[in-house]
C-alpha positions as CSV (number, residue, x, y, z in Angstrom):
1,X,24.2,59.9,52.7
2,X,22.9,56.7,54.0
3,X,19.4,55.8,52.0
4,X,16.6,53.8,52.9
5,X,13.6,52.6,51.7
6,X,10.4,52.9,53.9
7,X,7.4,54.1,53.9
8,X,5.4,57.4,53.7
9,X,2.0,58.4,55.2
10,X,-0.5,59.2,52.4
11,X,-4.3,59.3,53.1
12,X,-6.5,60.8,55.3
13,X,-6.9,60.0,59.3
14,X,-8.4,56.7,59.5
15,X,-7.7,55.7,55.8
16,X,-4.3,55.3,55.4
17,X,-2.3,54.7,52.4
18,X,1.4,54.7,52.1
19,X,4.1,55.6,49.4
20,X,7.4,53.6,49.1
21,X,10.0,55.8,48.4
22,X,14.1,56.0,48.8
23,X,14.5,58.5,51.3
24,X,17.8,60.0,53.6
25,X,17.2,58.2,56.8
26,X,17.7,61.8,57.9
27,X,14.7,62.6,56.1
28,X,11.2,62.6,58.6
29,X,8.3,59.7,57.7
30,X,6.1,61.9,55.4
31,X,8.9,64.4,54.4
32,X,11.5,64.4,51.7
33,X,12.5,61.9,49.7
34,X,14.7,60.8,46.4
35,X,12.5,58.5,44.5
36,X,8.8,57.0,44.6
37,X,8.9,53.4,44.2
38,X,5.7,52.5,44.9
39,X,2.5,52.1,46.7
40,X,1.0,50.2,48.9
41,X,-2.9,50.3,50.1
42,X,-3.3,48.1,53.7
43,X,-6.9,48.2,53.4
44,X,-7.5,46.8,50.1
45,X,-3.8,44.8,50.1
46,X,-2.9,46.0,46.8
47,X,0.6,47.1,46.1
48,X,2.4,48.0,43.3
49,X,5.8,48.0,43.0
50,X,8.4,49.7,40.2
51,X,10.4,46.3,40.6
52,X,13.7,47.7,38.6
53,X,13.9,50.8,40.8
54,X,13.5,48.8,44.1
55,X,16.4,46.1,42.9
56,X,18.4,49.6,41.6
57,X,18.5,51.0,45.0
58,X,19.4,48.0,46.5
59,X,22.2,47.1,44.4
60,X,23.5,51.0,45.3
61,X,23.5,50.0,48.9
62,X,20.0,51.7,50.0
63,X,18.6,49.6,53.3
64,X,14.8,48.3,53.1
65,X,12.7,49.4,56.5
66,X,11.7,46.0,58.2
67,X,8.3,46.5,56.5
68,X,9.2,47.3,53.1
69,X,11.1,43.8,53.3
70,X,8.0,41.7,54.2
71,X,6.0,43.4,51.7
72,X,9.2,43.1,48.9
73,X,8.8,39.0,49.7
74,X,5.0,39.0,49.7
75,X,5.4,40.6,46.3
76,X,8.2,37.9,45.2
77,X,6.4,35.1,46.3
78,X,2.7,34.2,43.9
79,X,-0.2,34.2,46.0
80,X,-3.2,31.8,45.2
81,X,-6.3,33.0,43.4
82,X,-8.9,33.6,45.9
83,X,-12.1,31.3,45.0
């Protein structure tokens, strides 16, 4: 069983908001999944992260979706305080 971690479609139409979970790639978007890692809100940017889990599944061999990876190293990286 090959795992990934992506994302899945939360939110109403119009307003989304997305889980990050370790899913079976088999697995549809929105469907079934292992674990909840996470979310992640693209309107208001926030996103929170279960940091041990996420390194976990890596270290087992699970496979980050090109966006989960961007927003792993936008959560590594300290952002500047907005003034």
């Amino acid at each position: 069983m090959a795992v990934h971690i992506r994302l899945a479609r939360a939110g109403t139409k119009k307003v989304p908001f997305y889980r990050i979970v370790a899913a079976d790639q088999r697995s549809p978007r929105g469907g079934r999944f292992i674990e909840r890692l996470g979310t992640w809100d693209p309107r208001r940017s926030v996103l929170n992260l279960d940091r041990a889990r996420v390194d976990h599944w890596l270290g087992v061999g699970a496979l980050a979706s090109d966006t989960v990876s961007r927003l792993l190293r936008r959560a590594q990286t300290p952002t500047e305080p907005k003034v």
